[in-house]
C-alpha positions in Angstrom: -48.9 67.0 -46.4 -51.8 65.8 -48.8 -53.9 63.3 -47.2 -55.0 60.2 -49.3 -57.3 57.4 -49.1 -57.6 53.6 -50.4 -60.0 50.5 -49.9 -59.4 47.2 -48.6 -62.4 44.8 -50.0 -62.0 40.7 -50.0 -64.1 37.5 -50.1 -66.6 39.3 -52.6 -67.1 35.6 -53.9 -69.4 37.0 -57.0 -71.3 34.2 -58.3 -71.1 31.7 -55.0 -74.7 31.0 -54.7 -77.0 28.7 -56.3 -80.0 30.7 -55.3 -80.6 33.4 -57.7 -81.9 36.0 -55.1 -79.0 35.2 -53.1 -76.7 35.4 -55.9 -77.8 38.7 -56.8 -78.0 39.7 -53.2 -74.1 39.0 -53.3 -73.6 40.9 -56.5 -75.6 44.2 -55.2 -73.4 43.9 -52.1 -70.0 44.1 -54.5 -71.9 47.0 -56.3 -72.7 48.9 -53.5 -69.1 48.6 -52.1 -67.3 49.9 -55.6 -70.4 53.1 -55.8 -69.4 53.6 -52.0 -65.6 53.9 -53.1 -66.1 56.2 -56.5 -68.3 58.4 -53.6 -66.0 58.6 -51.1 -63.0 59.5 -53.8 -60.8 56.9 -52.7 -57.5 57.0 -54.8 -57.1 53.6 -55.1 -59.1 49.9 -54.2 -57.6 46.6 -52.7 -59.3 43.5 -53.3 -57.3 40.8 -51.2 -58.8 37.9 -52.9 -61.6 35.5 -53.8 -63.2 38.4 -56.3 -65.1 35.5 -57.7 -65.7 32.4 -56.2 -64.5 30.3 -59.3 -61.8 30.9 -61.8 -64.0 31.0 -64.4 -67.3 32.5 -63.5 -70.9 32.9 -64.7 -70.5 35.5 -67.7 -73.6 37.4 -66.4 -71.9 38.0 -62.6 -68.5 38.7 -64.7 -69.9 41.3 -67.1 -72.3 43.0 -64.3 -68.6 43.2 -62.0 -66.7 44.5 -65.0 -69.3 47.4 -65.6 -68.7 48.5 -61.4 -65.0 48.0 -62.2 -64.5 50.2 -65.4 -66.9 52.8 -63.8 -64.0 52.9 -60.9 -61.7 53.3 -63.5 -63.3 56.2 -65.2 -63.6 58.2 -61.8 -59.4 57.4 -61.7 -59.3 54.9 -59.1 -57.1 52.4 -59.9 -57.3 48.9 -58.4 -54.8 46.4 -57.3 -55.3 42.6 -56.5 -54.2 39.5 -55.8 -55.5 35.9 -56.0 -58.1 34.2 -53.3 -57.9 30.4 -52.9 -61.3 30.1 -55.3 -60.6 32.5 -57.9 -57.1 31.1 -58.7 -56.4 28.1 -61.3 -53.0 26.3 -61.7 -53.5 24.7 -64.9 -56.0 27.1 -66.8 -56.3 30.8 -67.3 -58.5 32.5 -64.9 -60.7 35.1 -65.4 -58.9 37.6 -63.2 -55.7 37.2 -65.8 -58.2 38.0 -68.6 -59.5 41.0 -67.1 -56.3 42.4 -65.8 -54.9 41.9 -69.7 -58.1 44.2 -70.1 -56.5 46.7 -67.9 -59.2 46.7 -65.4 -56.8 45.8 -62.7 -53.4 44.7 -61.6 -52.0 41.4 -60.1 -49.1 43.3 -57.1 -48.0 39.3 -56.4 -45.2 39.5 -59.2 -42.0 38.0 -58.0 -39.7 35.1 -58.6 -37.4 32.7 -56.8 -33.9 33.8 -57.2 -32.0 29.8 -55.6 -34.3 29.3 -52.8 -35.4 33.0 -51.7 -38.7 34.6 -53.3 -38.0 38.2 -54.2 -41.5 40.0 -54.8 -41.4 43.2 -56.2 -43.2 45.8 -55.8 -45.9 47.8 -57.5 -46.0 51.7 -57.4 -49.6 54.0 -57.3 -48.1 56.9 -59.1 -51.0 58.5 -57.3 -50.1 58.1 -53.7 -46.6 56.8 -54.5 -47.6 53.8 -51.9 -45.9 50.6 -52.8 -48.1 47.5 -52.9 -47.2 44.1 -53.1 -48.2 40.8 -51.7 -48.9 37.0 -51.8 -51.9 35.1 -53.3 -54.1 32.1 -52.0 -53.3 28.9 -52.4 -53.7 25.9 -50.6 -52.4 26.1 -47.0 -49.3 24.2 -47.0 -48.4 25.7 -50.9 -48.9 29.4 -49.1 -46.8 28.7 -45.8 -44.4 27.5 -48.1 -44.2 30.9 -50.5 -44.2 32.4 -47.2 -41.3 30.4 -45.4 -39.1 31.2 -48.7 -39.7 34.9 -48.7 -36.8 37.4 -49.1 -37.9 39.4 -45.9 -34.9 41.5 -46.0 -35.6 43.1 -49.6 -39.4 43.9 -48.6 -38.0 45.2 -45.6 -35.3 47.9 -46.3 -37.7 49.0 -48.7 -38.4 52.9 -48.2 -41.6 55.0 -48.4 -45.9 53.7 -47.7 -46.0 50.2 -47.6 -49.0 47.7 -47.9 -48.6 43.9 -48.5 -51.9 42.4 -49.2 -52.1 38.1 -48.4 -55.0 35.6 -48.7 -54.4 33.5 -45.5 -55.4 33.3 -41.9 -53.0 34.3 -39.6 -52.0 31.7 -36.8 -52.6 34.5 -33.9 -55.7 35.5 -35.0 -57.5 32.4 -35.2 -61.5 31.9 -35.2 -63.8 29.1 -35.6 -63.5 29.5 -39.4 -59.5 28.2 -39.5 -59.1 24.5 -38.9 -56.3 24.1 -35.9 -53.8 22.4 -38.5 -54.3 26.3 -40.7 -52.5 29.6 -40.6 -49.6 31.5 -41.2 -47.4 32.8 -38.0 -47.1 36.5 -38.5 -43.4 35.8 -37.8 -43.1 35.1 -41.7 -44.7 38.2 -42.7 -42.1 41.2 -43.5 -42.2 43.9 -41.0 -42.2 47.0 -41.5 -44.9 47.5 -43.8 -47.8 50.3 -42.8 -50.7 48.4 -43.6 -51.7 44.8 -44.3 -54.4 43.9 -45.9 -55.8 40.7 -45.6 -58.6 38.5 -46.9 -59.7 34.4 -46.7 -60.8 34.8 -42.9 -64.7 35.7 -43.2 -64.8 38.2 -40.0 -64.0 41.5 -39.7 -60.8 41.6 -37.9 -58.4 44.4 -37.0 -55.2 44.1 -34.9 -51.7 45.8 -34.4 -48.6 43.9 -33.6 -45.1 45.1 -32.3 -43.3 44.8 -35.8 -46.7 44.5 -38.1 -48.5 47.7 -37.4 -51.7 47.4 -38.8 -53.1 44.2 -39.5 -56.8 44.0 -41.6 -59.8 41.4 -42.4 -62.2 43.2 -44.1 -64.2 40.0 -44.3 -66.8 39.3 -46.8 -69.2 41.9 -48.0 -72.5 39.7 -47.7 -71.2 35.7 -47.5 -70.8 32.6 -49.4 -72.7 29.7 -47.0 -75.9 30.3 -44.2 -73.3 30.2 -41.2 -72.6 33.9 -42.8 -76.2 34.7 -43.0 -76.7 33.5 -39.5 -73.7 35.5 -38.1 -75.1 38.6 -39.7 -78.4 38.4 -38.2 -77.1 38.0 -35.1 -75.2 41.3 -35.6 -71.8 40.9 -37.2 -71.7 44.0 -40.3 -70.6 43.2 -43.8 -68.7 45.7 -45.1 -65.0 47.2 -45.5 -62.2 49.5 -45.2 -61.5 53.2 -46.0 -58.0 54.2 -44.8 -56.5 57.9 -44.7 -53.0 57.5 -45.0 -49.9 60.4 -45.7 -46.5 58.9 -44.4 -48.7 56.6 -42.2 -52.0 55.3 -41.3 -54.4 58.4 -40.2 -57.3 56.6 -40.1 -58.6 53.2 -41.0 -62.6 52.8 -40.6 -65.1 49.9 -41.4 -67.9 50.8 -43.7 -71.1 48.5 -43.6 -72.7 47.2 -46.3 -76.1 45.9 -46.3 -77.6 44.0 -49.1 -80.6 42.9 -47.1 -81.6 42.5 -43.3 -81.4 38.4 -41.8 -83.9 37.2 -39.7 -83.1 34.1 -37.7 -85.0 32.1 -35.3 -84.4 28.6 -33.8 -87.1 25.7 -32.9 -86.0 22.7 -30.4 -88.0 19.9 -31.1 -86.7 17.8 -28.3 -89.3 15.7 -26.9 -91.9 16.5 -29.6 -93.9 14.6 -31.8 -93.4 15.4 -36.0 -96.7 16.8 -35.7 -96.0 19.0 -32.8 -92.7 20.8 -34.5 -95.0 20.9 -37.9 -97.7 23.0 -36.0 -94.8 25.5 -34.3 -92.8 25.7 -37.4 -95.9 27.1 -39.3 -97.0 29.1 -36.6 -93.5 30.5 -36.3 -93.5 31.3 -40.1 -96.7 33.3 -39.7 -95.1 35.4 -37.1 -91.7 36.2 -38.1 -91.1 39.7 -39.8 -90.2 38.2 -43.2 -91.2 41.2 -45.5 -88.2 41.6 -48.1 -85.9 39.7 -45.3 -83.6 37.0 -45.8 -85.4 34.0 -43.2 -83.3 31.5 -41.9 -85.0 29.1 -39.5 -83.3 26.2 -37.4 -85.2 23.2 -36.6 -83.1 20.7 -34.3 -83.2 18.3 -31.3 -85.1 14.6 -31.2 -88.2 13.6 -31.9 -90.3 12.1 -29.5 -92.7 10.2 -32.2 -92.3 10.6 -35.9 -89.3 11.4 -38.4 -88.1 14.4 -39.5 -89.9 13.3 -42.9 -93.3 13.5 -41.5 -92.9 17.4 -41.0 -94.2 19.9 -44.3 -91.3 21.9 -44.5 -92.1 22.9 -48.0 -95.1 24.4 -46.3 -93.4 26.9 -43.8 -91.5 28.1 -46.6 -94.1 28.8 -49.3 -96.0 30.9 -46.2 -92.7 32.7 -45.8 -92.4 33.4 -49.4 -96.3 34.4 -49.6 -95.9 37.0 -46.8 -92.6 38.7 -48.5 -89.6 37.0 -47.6 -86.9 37.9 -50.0 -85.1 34.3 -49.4 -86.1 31.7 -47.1 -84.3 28.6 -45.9 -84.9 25.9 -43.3 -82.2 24.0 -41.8 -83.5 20.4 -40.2 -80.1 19.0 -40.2 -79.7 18.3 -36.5 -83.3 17.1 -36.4 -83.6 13.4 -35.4 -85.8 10.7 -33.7 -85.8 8.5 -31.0 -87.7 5.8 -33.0 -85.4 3.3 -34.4 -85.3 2.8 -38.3 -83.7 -1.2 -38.6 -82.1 -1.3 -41.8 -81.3 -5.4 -41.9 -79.2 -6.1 -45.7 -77.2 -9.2 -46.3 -75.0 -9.7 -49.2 -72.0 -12.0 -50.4 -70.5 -8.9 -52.4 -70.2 -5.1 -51.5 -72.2 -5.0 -55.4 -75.2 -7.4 -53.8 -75.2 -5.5 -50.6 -75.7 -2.2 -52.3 -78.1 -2.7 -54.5 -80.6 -4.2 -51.9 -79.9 -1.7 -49.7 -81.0 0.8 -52.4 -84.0 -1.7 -53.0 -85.0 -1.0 -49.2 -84.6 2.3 -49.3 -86.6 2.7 -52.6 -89.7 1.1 -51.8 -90.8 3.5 -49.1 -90.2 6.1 -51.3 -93.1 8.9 -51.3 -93.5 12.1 -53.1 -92.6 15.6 -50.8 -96.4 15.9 -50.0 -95.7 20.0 -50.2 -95.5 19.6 -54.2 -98.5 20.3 -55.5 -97.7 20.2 -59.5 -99.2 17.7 -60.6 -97.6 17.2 -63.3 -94.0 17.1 -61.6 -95.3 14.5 -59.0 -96.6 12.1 -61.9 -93.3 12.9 -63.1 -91.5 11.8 -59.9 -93.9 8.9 -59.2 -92.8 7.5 -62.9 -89.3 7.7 -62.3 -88.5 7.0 -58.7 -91.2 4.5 -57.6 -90.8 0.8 -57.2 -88.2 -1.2 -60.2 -87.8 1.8 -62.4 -86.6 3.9 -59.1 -84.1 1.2 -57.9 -82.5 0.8 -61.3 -82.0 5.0 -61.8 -80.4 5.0 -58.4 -78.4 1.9 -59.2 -77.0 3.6 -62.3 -76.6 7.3 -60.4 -74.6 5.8 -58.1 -72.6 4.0 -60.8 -72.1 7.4 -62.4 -71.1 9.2 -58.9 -68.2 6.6 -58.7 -66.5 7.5 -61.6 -63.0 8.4 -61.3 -60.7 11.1 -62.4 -58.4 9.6 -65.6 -55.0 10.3 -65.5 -54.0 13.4 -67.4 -58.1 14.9 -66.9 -58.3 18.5 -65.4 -60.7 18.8 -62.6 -62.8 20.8 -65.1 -62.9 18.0 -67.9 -63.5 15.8 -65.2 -66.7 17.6 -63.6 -68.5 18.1 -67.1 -67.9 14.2 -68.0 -69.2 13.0 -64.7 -72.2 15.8 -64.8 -73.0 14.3 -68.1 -73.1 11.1 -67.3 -75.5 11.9 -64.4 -78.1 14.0 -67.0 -77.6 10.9 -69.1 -78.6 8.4 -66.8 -81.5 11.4 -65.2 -82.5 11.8 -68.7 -82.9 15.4 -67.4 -80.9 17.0 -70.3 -83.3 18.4 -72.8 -86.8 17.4 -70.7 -89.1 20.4 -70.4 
């Protein structure tokens, strides 16, 4: 019997970061994967959500995915998806709708509710003749609902090679990234089915249960947040599946992808003085292997002397930049002191109380002493020191409180409070 193969990607998230290296680290990752697909031959591709990490993208990511996509397409590999929690929108189009109306893909999570049951049907590779179908993301209690309402019986007496592809975490699989209150029992999957393929959990996780055969993560292919970074510089792979399938599962292995190497080191400054962490943290810079890396160093613990504030962060990153780093972050989060910072406000009015708390804070405001522009820090000096810095946080904060008008999509809503921020900034249109 002829021996076939597909691949199960999710949590690609193209366009997540802010950072432009890391955004394009992200993208190269998805590339990789789709170039690793058209080599291996694979017949068809599974993406089990989250393709993007909004439902309308940054064009740029969207057209650089759709070139990988239609390349797939041209070597005859067809591709089948379904929604992730971030790439789906209930009250606009998304761009996955756009470009499966382009014929780059297909949604498999067609169905509809026929008096309270959902009857999904399915869709057939006329390749492999496997049957594919599935449920998208939503939120949590929407999906366990979609779930709970599911015509199990129909998706169950189905015949022939069957994959259902999901966006959720699975109650009996749990790990640290799914809140206790989260998951789906696998009791309200169907059974039966040969393979499913699962994304939203961002580990690589593969199990088999009594009526569920095999059950997939493929987890991200690089990550959306440095808690991913961190986990794959201590060794967890990025990557996906190939499966080799006839009238059942052959074969099912996980195929790294590696965008760039993580380097992560930690520095306790418990019982240390500012200065003392500042003259570790450099030396540590000049010491780690940085060259084309991604450098993630964790500062934490309590100060003996000093405030986190006192410590030239912006330092140990340009050295880390100057001796190669690719990307370079420093997390002083759980970095604190012992000294006590009083912080004494009184005030007839939440208003009055407010603003002379903002007065406190403002007058001991100093420029990050790592910015050497001169320009910029005249620029900062202007605009944050003394009256003229109390009265632009005054009115940020004004604009930060705005509330959502009845009737206003999330969307509207975002670009009238961003605008109002640039407006009170005056950062729109300054050089």
């Amino acid at each position: 019997m002829k021996m076939y193969k597909f691949a199960h990607l999710s949590d690609c998230h193209i366009g997540v970061w802010r950072d432009e290296k890391l955004r394009e680290l992200n993208l190269q990752a998805f590339e990789k994967a789709i170039d690793t697909c058209i080599k291996e031959k694979v017949d068809f591709i599974l993406i089990c959500g989250d393709l993007f990490d909004a439902n309308i993208p940054d064009l740029y990511q969207v057209k650089r995915a759709v070139e990988k996509l239609r390349l797939a397409k041209q070597n005859g590999i067809n591709i089948y998806l379904i929604y992730g929690s971030h790439d789906y929108s209930p009250n606009t189009i998304s761009m996955i709708d756009v470009l499966e109306s382009a014929g780059l893909f297909k949604k498999v999570s067609q169905g509809e509710f026929v008096g309270d049951e959902l009857q999904l049907e399915f869709t057939e590779d006329q390749k492999t003749w496997a049957k594919i179908t599935g449920l998208p993301g939503r939120k949590i209690g929407l999906e366990r609902e979609y779930f709970q309402a599911l015509d199990l019986e129909s998706l169950e007496q189905a015949k022939g090679f069957k994959i259902f592809l999901f966006h959720s975490p699975i109650t009996e699989l749990k790990t640290r990234f799914v809140p206790e209150t989260q998951g789906v029992p696998i009791s309200l999957f169907p059974r039966r089915f040969n393979y499913y393929a699962g994304g939203n959990i961002h580990k690589m996780v593969r199990e088999e249960f009594a009526d569920h055969a095999v059950v997939a993560y493929s987890g991200p292919l690089f990550g959306t947040d440095f808690r991913d970074l961190e986990d794959m510089a201590k060794g967890e792979k990025r990557g996906f599946f190939i499966v080799e399938f006839d009238k059942a599962i052959k074969n099912a292995r996980f195929v790294e992808i590696k965008a760039c190497d993580v380097v992560y080191q930690e520095l306790d400054g418990t019982k240390k003085t500012a200065k003392q962490v500042e003259d570790e943290l450099l030396k540590l810079a000049n010491s780690v292997d940085a060259e084309e890396k991604i450098v993630l160093l964790r500062v934490f613990g309590t100060l003996s002397s000093g405030r986190p504030v006192d410590i030239d962060f912006g330092k140990a990153r340009l050295i880390l930049t100057e001796r190669g780093a690719a990307y370079a972050n420093i997390n002083r989060y759980a970095l604190s002191t012992e000294e006590k910072i009083e912080l004494k406000v009184k005030g007839e009015s939440k208003r009055e109380i407010e603003e002379r708390i903002l007065v406190e804070k403002m007058s001991g405001f100093k420029v990050d002493p790592s910015i050497k522009d001169e320009k910029v820090r005249r620029f900062l000096e202007e605009r944050l020191s003394s009256e003229k810095g109390t009265e632009l946080a005054k009115n940020l904060l004004n604009a930060l409180k705005t509330e959502q008008k009845e009737g206003e999509t999330k969307t509207d809503f975002h670009s009238r409070v961003l605008r109002s921020i640039l407006e009170v900034t005056r950062l729109e249109g300054s050089e």
